[in-house]
C-alpha positions as CSV (number, residue, x, y, z in Angstrom):
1,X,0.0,0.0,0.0
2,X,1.0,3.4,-0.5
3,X,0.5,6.8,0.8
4,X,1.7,10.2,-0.4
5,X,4.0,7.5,-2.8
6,X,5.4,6.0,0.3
7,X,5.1,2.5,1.0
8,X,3.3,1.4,3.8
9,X,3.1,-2.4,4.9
10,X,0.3,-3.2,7.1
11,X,0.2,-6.8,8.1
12,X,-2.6,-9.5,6.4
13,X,-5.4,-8.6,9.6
14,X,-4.6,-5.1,9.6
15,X,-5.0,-4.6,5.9
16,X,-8.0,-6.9,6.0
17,X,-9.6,-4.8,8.4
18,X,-8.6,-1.4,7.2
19,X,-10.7,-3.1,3.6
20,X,-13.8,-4.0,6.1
21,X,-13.9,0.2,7.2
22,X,-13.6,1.1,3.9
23,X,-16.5,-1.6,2.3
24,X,-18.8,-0.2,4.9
25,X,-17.8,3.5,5.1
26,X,-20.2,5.7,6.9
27,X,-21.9,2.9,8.9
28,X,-20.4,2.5,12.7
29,X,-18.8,-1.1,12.8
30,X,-19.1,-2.4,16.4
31,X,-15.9,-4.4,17.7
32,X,-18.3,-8.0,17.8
33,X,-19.2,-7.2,14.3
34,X,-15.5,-6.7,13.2
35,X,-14.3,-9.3,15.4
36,X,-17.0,-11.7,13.7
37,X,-16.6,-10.6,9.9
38,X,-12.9,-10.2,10.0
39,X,-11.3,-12.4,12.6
40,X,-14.2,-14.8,12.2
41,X,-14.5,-14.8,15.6
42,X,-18.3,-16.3,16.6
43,X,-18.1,-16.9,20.8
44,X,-17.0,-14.5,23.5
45,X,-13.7,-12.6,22.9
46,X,-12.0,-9.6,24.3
47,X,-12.3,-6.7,21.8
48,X,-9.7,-5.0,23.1
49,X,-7.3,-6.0,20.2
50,X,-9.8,-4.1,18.0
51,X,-7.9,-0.5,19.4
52,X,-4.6,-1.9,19.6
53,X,-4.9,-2.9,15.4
54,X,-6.8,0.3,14.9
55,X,-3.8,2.4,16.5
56,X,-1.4,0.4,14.7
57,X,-3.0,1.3,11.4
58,X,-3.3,5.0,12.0
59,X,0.4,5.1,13.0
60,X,1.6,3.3,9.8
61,X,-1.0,5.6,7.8
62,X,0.0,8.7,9.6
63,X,-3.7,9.4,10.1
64,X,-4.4,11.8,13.1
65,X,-7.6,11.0,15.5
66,X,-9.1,14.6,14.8
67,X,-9.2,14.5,11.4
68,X,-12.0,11.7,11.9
69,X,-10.3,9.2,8.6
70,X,-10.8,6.3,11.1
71,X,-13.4,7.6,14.0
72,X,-13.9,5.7,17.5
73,X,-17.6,5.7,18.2
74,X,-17.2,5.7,22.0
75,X,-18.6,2.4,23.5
76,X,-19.3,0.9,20.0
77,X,-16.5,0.6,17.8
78,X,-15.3,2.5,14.5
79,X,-16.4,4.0,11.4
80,X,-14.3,5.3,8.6
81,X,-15.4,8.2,6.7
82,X,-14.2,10.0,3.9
């Protein structure tokens, strides 16, 4: 992946689940739903690794939390916007 023609590598579940933001941009994706459709996780799990993967890719993107690329939906989980 690149950005601003800089190569970026993002592992195999961070790039799969920056691709699951981006097929449902504008919709809040809870951390059971992303755990479920992108770990294909389907009994009790700590969603905790959710944040740690979604810091991960806004450092290797250089995206800043204000400028809302990635937003945490307090409580809920995440939605990416445009």
């Amino acid at each position: 992946m690149f950005v601003n023609q800089n190569e970026v590598a993002l592992t195999q579940r961070e790039f799969e689940l920056l691709c699951y933001l981006i097929r449902n941009k504008g919709k809040v994706c809870t951390r059971n739903q992303i755990i479920e459709d992108v770990w294909d996780i389907h009994f009790e799990y700590d969603t905790g690794v959710i944040d740690v993967f979604i810091n991960g890719i806004r450092k290797k993107l250089n995206l800043k939390i204000e400028e809302d690329y990635i937003k945490t939906v307090r409580g809920v989980g995440y939605i990416a916007n445009d």
